[in-house]
Phi, psi and omega in degrees: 000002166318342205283330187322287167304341167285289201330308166327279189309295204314305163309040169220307193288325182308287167323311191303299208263003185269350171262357164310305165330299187307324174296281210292344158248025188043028174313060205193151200257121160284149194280112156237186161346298143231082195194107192237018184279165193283134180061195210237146209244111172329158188238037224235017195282340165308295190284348167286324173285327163308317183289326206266004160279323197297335201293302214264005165296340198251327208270304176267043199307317183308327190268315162203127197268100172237144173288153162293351176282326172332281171334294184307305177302287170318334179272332161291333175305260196317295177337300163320311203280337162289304169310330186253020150269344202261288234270330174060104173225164219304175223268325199306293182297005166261289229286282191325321170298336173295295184325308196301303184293318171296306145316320139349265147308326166264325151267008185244346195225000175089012212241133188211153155260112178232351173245148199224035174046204180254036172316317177269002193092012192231354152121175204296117163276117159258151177232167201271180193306283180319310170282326146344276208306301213296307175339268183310036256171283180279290174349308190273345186267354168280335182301305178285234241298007185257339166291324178310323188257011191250348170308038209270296187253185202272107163095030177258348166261359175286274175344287196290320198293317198316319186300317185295294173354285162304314155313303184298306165347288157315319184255359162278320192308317183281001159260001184049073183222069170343286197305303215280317148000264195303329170320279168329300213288301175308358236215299160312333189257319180289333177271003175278339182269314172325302178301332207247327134335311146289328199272300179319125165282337222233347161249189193258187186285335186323299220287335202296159179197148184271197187270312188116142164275022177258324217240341160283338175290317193289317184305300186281031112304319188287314183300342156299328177278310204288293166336309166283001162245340154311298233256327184282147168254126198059030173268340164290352180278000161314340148245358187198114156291342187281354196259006157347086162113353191310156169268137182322115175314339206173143159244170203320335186267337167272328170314291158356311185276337211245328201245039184282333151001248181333306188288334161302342185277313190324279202300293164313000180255323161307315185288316193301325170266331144316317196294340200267343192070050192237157183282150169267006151260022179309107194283123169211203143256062200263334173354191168246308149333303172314276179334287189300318156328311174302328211239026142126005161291165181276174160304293170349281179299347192276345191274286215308286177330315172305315197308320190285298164312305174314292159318322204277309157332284139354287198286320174278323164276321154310309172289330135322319148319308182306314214277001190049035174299156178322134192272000170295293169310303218270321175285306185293348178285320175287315181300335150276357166309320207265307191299322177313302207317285194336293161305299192304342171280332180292301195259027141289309214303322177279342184305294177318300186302307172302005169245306177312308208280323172291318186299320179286334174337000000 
């Protein structure tokens, strides 16, 4: 368990000398229309989580056993995400670069969603290969874009990932599946100096610094990698051989539970901007997160609540799993979870409007 505490310090030293960096190439997130934090904030909390996995990827392989595609991918990620924090390039051209490596990945390396479990009552769906691929495809670039897009405010993508993070941990630890164990456990402790910089009441605002779209990609690839290797049959020996034939942590409908957050925000934020005739990658403030500000929360309160939710989610697709409820029930139950969302988000949303019109009085 040494590695905990490398991991910990690397991350910590990273943050420190990489917003140092961050000034002087002007890595940094500036206030606009929607962006309402004070000064202008390092963009480096990705790229630090990234060097202290790259660390214990070299240092600890036996302790956590990865493939280089892992790496490889993720470092393309943190790359992107670096470039389109300096250069902010367009919304089109991120999806295509997502689209290609996820492509990649799925027809050069074999990493797929092809099983989708008994969601419905008709017994286990496998899907054949072309729609297998295309599945897996959009799957992996929505998972990463729904982490991308729930990063709005100071410590709210630390937070939900810390939540997801853990939860698997649990159903890989109750699957005996060690490595992904100690994964999870690494991914969390690098992501812990970010929370206690942002969060913290007791340091000053100098220190803070975001994730960044290098530290939201990467997160939402890995928790997508993690999924898929939970949820999949034999997808975990794609990384770990010992782990061949192992039984599944958890199925295709608790993943679902475990990242309903993020994907509810996803979705519900798209539709609203289709209904409005708007792109649904069109950056505006419709979040939820936005929301719960507007009508009179702190950052602060709107990240615990979210967060806090996000847990509760989480916490119900795990003891499902444990309690073996029907993965059918469990699916149609997140789908009115989702429409209740839905509507409570229209009518926060009117809330809101109805206060800006008043406000203009």
């Amino acid at each position: 368990m040494l590695v905990l505490p490398v991991v910990f310090i690397t991350s910590v030293i990273s943050l420190l000398v990489l917003r140092k960096v961050a000034f002087k190439l002007m890595l940094v997130d500036t206030p606009n229309d929607r962006k309402s934090h004070d000064g202008c904030v390092p963009l480096v909390g990705g790229i630090a989580v990234y060097l202290s996995l790259l660390l214990v990827g070299i240092w600890e392989r036996n302790a956590i056993s990865l493939q280089s595609t892992y790496f490889t991918i993720s470092g393309c990620l943190v790359l992107l995400g670096v470039i389109d924090d300096k250069f902010d390039i367009s919304a089109k051209a991120r999806l295509f670069i997502l689209l290609a490596l996820s492509i990649w990945l799925v027809l050069l390396k074999d990493f797929s969603f092809h099983y989708l479990g008994n969601f419905i009552d008709v017994g286990a769906v496998y899907m054949s290969s072309p729609v297998g691929c295309l599945f897996s495809v959009l799957a992996i670039v929505f998972s990463i874009v729904c982490f991308n897009m729930i990063d709005g405010i100071d410590g709210l993508l630390g937070s939900i990932a810390i939540v997801v993070l853990s939860s698997l941990a649990v159903l890989f630890e109750l699957n005996n599946q060690s490595t992904y164990v100690m994964f999870c456990l690494v991914l969390i402790v690098a992501l812990l100096p970010y929370i206690v910089m942002n969060l913290t009441l007791k340091l000053p605002k100098d220190y803070r610094v975001f994730m960044g779209d290098s530290g939201s990609l990467l997160i939402g690839f890995t928790i997508v990698w993690l999924l898929v290797v939970a949820t999949q049959p034999n997808q975990a020996s794609l990384f770990d051989s010992e782990l061949q034939n192992k039984e599944l942590a958890m199925s295709p409908v608790t993943a679902l539970w475990l990242i309903a957050m993020p994907l509810m925000d996803m979705l519900t934020v798209m539709a609203k901007r289709l209904l409005n005739g708007n792109s649904p990658l069109k950056a505006d403030r419709s979040h939820f997160h936005h929301l719960l500000m507007s009508v009179g929360l702190s950052s602060r309160e709107s990240v615990v609540l979210i967060a806090l939710a996000a847990l509760v989610f989480a916490v119900i697709g795990v003891l499902s799993e444990i309690r073996m409820v029907h993965e059918a029930t469990m699916f149609f139950i997140l789908v009115y979870v989702f429409l209740f969302y839905f509507v409570s988000n229209l009518l926060l949303e009117n809330v809101v409007k109805m206060k800006m019109e008043v406000t203009q009085l």
